[in-house]
C-alpha positions as YAML, in Angstrom:
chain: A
units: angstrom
residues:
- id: 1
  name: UNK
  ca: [0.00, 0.00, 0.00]
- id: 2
  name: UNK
  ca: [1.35, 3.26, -0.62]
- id: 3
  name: UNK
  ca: [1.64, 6.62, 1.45]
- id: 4
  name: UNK
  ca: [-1.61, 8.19, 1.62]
- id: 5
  name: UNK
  ca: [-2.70, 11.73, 0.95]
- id: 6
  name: UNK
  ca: [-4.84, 13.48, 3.48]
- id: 7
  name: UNK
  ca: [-7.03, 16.31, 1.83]
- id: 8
  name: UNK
  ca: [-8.20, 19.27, 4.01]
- id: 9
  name: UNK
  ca: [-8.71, 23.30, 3.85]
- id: 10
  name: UNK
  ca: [-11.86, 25.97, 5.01]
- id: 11
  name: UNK
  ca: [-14.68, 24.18, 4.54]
- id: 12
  name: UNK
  ca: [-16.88, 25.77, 1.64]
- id: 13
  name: UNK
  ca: [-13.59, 27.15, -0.33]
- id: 14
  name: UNK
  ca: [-13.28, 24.59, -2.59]
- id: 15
  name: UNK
  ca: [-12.00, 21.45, -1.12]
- id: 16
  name: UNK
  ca: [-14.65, 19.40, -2.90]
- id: 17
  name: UNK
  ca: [-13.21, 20.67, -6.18]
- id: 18
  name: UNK
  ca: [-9.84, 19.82, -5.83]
- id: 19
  name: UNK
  ca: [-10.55, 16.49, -4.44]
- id: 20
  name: UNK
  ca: [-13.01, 15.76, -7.63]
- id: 21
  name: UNK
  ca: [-10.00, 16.82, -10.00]
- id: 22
  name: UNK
  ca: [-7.92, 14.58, -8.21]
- id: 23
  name: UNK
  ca: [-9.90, 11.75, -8.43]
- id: 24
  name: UNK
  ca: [-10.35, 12.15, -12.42]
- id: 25
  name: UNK
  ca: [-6.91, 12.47, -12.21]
- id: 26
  name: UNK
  ca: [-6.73, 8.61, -10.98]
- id: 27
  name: UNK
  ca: [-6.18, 9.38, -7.20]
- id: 28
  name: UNK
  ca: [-8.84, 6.57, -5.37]
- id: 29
  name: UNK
  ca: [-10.70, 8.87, -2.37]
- id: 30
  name: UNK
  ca: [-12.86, 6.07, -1.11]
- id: 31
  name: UNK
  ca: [-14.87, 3.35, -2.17]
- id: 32
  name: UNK
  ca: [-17.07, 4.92, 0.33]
- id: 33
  name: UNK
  ca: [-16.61, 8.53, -1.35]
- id: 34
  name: UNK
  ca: [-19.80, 9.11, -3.26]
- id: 35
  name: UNK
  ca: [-20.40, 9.22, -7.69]
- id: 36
  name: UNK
  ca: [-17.16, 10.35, -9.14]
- id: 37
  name: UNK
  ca: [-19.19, 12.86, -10.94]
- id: 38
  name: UNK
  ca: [-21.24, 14.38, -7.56]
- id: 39
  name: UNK
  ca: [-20.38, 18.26, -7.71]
- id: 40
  name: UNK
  ca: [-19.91, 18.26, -4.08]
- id: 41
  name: UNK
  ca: [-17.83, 16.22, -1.12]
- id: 42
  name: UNK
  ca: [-15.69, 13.00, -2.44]
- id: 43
  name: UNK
  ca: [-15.55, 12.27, 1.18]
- id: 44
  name: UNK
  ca: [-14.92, 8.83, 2.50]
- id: 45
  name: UNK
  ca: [-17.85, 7.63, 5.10]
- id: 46
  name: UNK
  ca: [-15.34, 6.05, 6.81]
- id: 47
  name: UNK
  ca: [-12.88, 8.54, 7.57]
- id: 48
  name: UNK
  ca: [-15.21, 11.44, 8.08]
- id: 49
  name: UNK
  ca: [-16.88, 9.22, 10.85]
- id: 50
  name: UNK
  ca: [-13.35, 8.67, 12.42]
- id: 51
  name: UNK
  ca: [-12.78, 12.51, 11.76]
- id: 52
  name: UNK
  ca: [-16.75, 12.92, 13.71]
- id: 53
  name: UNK
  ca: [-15.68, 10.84, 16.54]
- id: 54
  name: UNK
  ca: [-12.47, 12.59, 17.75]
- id: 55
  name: UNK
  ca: [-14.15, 15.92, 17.08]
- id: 56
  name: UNK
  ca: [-17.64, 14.59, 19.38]
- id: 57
  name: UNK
  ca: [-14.68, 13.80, 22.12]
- id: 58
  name: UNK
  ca: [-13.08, 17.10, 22.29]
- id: 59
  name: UNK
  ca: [-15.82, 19.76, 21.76]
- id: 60
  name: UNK
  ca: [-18.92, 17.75, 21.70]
- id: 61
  name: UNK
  ca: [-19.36, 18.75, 18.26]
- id: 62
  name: UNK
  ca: [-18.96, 16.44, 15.25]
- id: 63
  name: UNK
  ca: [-18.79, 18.81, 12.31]
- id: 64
  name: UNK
  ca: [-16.19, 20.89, 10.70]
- id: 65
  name: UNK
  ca: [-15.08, 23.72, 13.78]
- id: 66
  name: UNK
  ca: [-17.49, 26.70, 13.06]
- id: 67
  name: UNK
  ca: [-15.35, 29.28, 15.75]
- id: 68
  name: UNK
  ca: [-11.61, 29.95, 16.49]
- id: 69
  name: UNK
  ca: [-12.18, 29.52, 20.53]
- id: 70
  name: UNK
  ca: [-14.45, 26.02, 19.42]
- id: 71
  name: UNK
  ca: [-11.13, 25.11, 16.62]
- id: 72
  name: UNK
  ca: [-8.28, 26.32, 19.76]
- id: 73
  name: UNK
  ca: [-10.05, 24.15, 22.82]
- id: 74
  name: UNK
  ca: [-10.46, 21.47, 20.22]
- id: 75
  name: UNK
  ca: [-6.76, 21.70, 19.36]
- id: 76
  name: UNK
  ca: [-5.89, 22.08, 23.19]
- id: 77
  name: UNK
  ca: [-7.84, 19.13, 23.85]
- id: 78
  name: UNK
  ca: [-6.51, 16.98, 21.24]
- id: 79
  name: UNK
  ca: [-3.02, 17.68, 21.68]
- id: 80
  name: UNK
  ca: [-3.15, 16.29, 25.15]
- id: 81
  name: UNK
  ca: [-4.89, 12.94, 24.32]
- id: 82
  name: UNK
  ca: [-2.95, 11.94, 21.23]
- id: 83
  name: UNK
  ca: [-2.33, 8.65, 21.90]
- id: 84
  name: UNK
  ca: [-5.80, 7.87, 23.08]
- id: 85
  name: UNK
  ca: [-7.77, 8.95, 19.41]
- id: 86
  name: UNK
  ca: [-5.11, 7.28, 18.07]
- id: 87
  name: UNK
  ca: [-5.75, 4.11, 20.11]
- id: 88
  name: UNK
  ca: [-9.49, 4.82, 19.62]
- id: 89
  name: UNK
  ca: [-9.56, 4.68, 15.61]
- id: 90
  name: UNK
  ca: [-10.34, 1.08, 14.04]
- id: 91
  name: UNK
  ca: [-8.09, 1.75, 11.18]
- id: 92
  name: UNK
  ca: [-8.42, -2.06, 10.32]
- id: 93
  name: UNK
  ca: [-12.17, -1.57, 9.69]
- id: 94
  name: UNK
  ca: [-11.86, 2.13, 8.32]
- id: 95
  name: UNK
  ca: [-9.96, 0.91, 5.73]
- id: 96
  name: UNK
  ca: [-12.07, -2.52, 4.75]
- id: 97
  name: UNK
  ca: [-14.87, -0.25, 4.19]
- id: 98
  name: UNK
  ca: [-12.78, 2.53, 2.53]
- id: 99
  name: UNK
  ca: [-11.54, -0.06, -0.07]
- id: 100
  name: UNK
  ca: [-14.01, -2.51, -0.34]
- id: 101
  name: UNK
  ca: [-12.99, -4.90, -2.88]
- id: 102
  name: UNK
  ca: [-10.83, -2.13, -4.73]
- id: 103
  name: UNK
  ca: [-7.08, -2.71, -5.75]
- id: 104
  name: UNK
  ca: [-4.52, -1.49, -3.23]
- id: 105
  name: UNK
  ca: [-1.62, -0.69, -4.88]
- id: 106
  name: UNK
  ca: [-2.99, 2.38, -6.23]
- id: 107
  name: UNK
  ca: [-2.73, 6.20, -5.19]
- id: 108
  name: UNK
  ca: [-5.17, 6.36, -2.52]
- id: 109
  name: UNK
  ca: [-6.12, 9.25, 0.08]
- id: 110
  name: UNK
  ca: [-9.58, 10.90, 1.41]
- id: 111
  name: UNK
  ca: [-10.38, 14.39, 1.83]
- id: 112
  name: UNK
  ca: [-12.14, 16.28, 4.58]
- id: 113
  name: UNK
  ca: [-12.34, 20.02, 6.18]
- id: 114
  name: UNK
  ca: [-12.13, 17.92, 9.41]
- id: 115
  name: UNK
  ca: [-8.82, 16.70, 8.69]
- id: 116
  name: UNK
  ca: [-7.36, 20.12, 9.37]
- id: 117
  name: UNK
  ca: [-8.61, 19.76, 12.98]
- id: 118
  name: UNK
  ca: [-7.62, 16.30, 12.99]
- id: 119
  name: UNK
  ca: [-4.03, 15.88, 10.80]
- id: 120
  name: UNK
  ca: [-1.72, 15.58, 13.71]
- id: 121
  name: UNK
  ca: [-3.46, 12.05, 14.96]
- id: 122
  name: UNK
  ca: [-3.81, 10.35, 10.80]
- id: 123
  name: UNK
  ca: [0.04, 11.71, 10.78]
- id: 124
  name: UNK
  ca: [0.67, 9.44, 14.28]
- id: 125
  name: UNK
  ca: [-1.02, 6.72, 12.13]
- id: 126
  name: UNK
  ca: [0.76, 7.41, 8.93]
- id: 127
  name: UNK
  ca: [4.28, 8.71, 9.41]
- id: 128
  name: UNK
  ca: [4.58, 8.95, 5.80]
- id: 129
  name: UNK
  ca: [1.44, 11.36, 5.41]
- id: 130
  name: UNK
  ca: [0.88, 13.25, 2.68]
- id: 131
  name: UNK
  ca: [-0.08, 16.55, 3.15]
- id: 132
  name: UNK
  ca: [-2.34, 18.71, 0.83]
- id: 133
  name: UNK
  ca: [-4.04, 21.68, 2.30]
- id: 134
  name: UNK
  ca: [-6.30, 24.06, -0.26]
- id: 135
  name: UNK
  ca: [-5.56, 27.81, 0.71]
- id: 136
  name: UNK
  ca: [-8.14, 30.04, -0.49]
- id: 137
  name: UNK
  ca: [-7.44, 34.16, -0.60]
- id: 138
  name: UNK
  ca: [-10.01, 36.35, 0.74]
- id: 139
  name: UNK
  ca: [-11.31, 39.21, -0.95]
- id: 140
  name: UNK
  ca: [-14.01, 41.28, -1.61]
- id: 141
  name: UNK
  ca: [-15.35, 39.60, -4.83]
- id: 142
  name: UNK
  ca: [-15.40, 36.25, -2.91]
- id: 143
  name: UNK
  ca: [-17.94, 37.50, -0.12]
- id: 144
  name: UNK
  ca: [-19.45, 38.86, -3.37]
- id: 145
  name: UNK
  ca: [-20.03, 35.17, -5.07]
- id: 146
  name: UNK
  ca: [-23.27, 33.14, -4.65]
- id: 147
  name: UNK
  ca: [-22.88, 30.03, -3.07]
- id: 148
  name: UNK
  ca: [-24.08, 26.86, -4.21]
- id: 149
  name: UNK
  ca: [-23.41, 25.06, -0.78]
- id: 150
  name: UNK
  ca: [-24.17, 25.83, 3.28]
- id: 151
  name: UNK
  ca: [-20.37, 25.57, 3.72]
- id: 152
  name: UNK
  ca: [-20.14, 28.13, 1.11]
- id: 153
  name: UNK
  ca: [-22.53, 30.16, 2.23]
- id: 154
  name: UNK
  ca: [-20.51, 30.11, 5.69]
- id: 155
  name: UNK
  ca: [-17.17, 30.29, 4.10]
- id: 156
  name: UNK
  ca: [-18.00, 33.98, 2.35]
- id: 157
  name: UNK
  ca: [-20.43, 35.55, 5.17]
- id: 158
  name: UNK
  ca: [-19.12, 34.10, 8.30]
- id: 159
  name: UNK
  ca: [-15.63, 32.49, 8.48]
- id: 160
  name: UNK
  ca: [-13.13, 34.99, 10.11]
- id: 161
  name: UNK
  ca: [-9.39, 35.38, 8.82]
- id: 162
  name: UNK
  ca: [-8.71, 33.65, 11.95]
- id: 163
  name: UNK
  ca: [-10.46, 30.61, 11.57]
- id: 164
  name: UNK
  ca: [-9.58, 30.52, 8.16]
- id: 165
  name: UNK
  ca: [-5.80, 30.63, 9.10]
- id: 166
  name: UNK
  ca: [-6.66, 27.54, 11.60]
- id: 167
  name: UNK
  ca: [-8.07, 25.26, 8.87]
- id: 168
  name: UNK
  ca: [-4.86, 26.01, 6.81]
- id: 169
  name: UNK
  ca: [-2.38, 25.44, 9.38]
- id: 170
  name: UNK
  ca: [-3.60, 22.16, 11.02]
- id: 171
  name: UNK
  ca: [-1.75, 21.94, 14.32]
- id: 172
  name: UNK
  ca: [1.52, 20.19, 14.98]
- id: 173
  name: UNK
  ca: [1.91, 19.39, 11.35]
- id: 174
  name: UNK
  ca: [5.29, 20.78, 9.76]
- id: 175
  name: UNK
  ca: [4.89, 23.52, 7.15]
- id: 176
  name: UNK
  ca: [8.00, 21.68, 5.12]
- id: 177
  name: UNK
  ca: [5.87, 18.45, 4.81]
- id: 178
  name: UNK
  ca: [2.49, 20.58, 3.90]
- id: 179
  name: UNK
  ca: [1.67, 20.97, -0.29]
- id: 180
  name: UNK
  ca: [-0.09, 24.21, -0.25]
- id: 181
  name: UNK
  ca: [-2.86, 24.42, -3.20]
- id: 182
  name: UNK
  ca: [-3.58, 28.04, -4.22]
- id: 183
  name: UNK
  ca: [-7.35, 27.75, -5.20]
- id: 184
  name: UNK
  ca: [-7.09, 30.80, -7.74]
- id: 185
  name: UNK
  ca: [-4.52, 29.25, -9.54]
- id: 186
  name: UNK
  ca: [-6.00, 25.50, -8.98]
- id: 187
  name: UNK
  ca: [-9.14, 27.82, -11.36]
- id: 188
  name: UNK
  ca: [-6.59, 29.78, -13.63]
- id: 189
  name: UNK
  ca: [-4.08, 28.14, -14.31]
- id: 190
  name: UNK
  ca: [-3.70, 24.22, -16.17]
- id: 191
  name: UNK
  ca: [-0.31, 23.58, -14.35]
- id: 192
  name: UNK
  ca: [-1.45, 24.47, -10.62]
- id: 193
  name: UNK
  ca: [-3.12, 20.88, -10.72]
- id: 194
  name: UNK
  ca: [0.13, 19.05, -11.91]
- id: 195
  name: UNK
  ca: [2.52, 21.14, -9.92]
- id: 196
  name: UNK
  ca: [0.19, 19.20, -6.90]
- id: 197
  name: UNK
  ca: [0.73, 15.62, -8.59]
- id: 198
  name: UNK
  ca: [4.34, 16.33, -9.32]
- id: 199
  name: UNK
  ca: [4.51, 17.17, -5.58]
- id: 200
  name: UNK
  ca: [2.94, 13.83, -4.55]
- id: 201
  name: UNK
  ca: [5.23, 11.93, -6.98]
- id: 202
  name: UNK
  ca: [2.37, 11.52, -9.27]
- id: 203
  name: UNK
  ca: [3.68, 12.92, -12.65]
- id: 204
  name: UNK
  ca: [2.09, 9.78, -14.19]
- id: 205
  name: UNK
  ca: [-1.22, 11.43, -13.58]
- id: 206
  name: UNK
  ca: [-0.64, 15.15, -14.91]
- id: 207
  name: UNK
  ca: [-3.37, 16.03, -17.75]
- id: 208
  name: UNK
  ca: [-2.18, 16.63, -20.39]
- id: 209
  name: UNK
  ca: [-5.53, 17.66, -22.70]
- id: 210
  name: UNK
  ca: [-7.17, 19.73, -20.12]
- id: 211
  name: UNK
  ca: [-10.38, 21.18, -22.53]
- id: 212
  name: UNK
  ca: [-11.22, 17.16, -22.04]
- id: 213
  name: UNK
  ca: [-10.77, 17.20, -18.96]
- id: 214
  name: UNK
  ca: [-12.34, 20.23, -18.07]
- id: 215
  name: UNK
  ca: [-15.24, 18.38, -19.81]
- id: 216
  name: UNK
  ca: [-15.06, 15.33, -17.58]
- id: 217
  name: UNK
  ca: [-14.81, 16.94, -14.69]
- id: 218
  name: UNK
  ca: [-17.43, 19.53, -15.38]
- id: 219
  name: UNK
  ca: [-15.61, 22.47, -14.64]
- id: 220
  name: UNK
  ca: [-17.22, 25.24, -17.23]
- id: 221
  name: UNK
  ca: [-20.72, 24.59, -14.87]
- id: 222
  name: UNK
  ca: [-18.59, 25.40, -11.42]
- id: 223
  name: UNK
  ca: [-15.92, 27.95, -11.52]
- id: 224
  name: UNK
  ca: [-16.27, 31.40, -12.11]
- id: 225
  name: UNK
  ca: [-13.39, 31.55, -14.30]
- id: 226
  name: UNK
  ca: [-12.34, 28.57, -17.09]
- id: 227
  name: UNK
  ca: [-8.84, 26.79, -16.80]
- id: 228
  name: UNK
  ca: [-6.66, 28.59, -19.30]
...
């Protein structure tokens, strides 16, 4: 099996698309991820329940952190019982139902906002973790936008600049073993997507026609701007 990637950013700026694009790209998110062609999530069941679990335990609140004093006691809390979620996880059965009867030896990861809350434990799990954190800018045109999503709605009316600097610095996690995704560039520019898979060691999986693949992946219906 090889070293998995771990997917995470503010929820609601764009984590779903990047983790559809990598799929297309060949990157398996999950038998338990959803239609490869669902506009929204690519999140493994399993995982995200895992994700639920340690975030029920340390703020009694299973979703995504909505607050920066909700994300820092959660971080506090988590930090000090390490080796307990880790003990806690079934990773055994996570990953039965995350690959079902799928072949292993393939580029395999699952994404999640929740894994920015939650990195430091699947890193105790998987030394050899994978990284890739989606950094969205904010400016005035993007509280401008019309969401097509609660998260999204949250991400351009609500989120603060300090939550949003939480969910892109998970805690404990070096910034030397992070890839950073710039979502602008992910939208406007063809070679932001392959810069991430040569990053990953995945130059096998750069697209090379991307007016197909914008196609497959249905991209023209969901950005604001086309890939150039």
């Amino acid at each position: 099996m090889r070293d998995p990637i771990l997917i995470c950013g503010c929820p609601g700026s764009g984590t779903s698309l990047l983790a559809k694009m990598l799929r297309h790209c060949g990157v398996f998110l999950g038998a338990d991820a959803g239609p490869l062609n669902d506009r929204k999530f690519h999140e493994s069941a399993s995982f995200r329940n895992a994700n639920n679990q340690i975030l029920s335990s340390t703020i009694n609140f299973p979703h995504a952190p909505k607050g920066e004093e909700q994300f820092h006691a959660h971080n506090k809390r988590m930090l000090a019982n390490i080796h307990a979620f880790k003990q806690a996880i079934d990773i055994e059965g996570i990953q039965r139902q995350f690959w079902a009867n799928q072949e292993q030896d393939q580029p395999w990861g699952w994404k999640d906002p929740r894994n920015s809350a939650t990195a430091i434990v699947w890193q105790s799990l998987f030394p050899r973790l994978r990284i890739v954190i989606l950094e969205r800018k904010w400016r005035a045109d993007v509280a401008a936008e019309r969401p097509n999503s609660l998260a999204g709605e949250w991400f351009r009316k609500q989120s603060s600049s300090g939550i949003r600097l939480l969910y892109q610095n998970p805690v404990g996690i070096d910034r030397a073993k992070r890839i950073t995704v710039d979502f602008d560039r992910l939208i406007t520019n063809r070679d932001e997507l392959n810069s991430v898979l040569r990053s990953l060691g995945l130059r096998h999986l750069e697209v090379k026609d991307f007016s197909a693949f914008s196609t497959a992946v249905g991209l023209e219906s969901t950005l604001p701007h086309p890939l150039r």
